[in-house]
N, C-alpha and C positions, 0 to 999 in steps of 0.2 A: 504493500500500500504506500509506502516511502517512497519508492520509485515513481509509482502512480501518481504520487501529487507531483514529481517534481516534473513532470509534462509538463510543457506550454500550452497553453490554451483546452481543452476538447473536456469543459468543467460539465457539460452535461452526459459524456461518456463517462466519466469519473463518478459522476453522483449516481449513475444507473449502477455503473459495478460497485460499489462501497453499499448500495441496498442489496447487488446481488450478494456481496459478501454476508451483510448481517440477514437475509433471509437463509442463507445456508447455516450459518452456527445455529439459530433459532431454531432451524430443522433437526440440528444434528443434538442439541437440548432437547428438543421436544421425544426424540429418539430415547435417548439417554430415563425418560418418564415412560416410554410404553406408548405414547400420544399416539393417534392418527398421523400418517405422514401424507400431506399436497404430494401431487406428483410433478414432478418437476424437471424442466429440461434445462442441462448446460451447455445445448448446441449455440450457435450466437451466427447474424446476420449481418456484417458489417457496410454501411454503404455510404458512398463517397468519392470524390475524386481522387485519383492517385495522386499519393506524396501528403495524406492527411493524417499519418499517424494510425492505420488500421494494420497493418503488419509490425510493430513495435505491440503496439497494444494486447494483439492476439499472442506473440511470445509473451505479455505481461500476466495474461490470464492465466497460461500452463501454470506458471509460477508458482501465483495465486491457488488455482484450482489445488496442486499438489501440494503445498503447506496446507489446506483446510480438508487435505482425504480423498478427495474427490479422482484426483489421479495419485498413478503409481510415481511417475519420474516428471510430469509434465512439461516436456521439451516440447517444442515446436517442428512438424514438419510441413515444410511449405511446400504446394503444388499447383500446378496448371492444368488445361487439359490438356495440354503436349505430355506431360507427366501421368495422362489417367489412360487416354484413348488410343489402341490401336489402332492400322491399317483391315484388319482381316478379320472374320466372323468367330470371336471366343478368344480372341488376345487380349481384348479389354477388360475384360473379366480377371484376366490371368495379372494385367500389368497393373489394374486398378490394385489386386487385391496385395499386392508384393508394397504398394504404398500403406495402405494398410496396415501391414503387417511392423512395416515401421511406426507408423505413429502410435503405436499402440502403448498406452500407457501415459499417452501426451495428447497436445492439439492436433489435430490436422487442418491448417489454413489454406484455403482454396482460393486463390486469387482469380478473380474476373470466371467467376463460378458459371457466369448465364450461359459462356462458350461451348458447354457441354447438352445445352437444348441441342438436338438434332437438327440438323440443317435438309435432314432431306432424308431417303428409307435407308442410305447406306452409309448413314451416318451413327458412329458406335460411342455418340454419347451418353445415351437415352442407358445402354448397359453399365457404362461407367457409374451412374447416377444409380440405377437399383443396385449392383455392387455397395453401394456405400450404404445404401439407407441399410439394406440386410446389417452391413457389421455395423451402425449404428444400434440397431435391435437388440442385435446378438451380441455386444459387448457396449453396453451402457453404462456399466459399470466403471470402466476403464479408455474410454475413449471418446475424446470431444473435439465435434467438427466445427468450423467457424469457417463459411462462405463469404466472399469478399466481392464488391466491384461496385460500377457506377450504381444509382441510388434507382431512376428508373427501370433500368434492367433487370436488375433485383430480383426488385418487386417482380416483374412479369416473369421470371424464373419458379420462384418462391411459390406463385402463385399458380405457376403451370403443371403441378406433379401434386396432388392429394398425401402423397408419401412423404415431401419436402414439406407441406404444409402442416402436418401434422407433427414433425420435428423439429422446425425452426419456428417458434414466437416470439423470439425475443432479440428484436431489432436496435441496431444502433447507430446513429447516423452521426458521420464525422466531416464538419464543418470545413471550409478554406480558413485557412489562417487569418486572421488580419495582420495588417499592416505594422502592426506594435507586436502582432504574437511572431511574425518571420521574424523583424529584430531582433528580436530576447531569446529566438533559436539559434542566430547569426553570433548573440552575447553568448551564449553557452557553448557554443562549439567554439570560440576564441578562450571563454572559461578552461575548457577543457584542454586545449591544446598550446597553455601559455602565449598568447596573443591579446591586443587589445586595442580597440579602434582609435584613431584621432580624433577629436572631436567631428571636426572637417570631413575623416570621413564617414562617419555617420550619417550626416545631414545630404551625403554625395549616395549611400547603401540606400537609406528611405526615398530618395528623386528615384532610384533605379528602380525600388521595389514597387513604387505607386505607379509608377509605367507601364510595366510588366502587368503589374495585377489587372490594367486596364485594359490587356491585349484581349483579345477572341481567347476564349476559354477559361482563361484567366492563370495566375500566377500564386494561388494560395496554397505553397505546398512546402511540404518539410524537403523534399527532395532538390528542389529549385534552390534553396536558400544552402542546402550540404555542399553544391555542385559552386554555386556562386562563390562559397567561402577556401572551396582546394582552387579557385580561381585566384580569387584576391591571395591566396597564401604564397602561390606559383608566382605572382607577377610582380610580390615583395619580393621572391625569393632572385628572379631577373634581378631585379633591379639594386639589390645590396651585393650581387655578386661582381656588379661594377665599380663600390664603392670599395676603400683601402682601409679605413678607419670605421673598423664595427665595433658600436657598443650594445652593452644588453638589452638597455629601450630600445633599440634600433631594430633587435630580433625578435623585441614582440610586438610590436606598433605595425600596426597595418595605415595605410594613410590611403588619402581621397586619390592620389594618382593609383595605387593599388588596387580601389574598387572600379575606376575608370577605365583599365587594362582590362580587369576581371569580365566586365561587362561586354567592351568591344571584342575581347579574345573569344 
């Protein structure tokens, strides 16, 4: 939960999972008395633009989920449908079930999940998909899935299989960044990597990042601001290695020519 708060921004994913946490101890007290137990799914729906913080998060869940019992190891295994779907009739079955067999014990995180609707009769998503809802049944105990991708597609995923609908209810939608939450990711990852803006260029990061953000599609993503910051680190790294006389502010100061490089490069 420590890690969880220390996210930037996504404060309504946070408040959903800290009830799912205290719905789970509550279940497992109420256990502990003999109670009635709700039945209850830890499958999860994640949707969103990519680069919003749903693949950190799902590795944050395993975590979670295996400190409170719920999983054995709760490690994360990520997959696509390049990872799920064979070419030929009974290989997806075979390829789906080998992933499986790994996450067992953990997440299994499905990125851009909807790609496995069938595209047409000889299309072998439709097997990849009852493969999984089966070992969701059949090992519920020990295994939690979390489906990822854009927000409408999703939905018409989710909604398109009575099998998916009946094991996924528990949706979580992850917002664009704003403009002050990219910043304070851009601070953290200079945090973390002993670096530190100049004033100047700060105010030179925020013109970039409000431009961007205004482009078609838009620019609110944790992935845009990681990519932007090994830019400005490259284009310090240019530029002090023409310089004779290095001191230690100099190695961790990033400046407004630094962000200006990053940008055009």
């Amino acid at each position: 939960l420590e890690e969880l708060n220390a996210l930037v921004g996504l404060n309504e994913v946070k408040t959903e999972i800290r009830s799912l946490v205290n719905l789970i101890k509550v279940r497992k007290m109420r256990e502990k008395y003999c109670l009635p137990e709700i039945e209850m799914s830890y499958h999860m729906v994640f949707t969103g633009n990519p680069g919003t913080g749903k693949t950190t998060l799902a590795r944050l869940v395993g975590k979670i989920y295996k400190e409170l019992g719920i999983l054995t190891h709760g490690e994360m295994t990520e997959t696509d449908r390049s990872g799920l779907v064979a070419g030929y009739v009974g290989q997806t079955a075979l390829k789906t079930a080998k992933v499986l067999e790994k996450a067992m014990g953990g997440v299994l995180f499905i990125d851009e999940a909807y790609a496995l609707n069938g595209a047409g009769e000889n299309d072998f998503g439709q097997e990849a998909i009852d493969t999984i809802l089966k070992a969701m049944e059949d090992n519920r105990d020990d295994l939690v899935v979390i489906v990822a991708g854009y927000t409408e597609l999703m939905e018409e995923f989710i909604h398109s299989n009575p099998g998916l609908e009946s094991r996924f209810n528990r949706f979580m939608h992850f917002p664009d960044y704003t403009i002050d939450e990219m910043l304070a990711i851009f601070d953290m990852r200079c945090g973390q990597s002993g670096y530190q803006l100049a004033e100047n260029a700060r105010d030179e990061l925020q013109k970039i990042l409000e431009e961007k953000s205004q482009d078609i599609g838009g620019f609110g993503n944790a992935r845009g601001v990681r990519n932007m910051f090994e830019r400005t680190v490259s284009a310090q790294a240019n530029r002090l290695a023409k310089e004779t006389e290095i001191t230690r502010e100099k190695l961790m100061t990033l400046t407004a020519d630094d962000v200006r490089e990053a940008e055009e490069g």
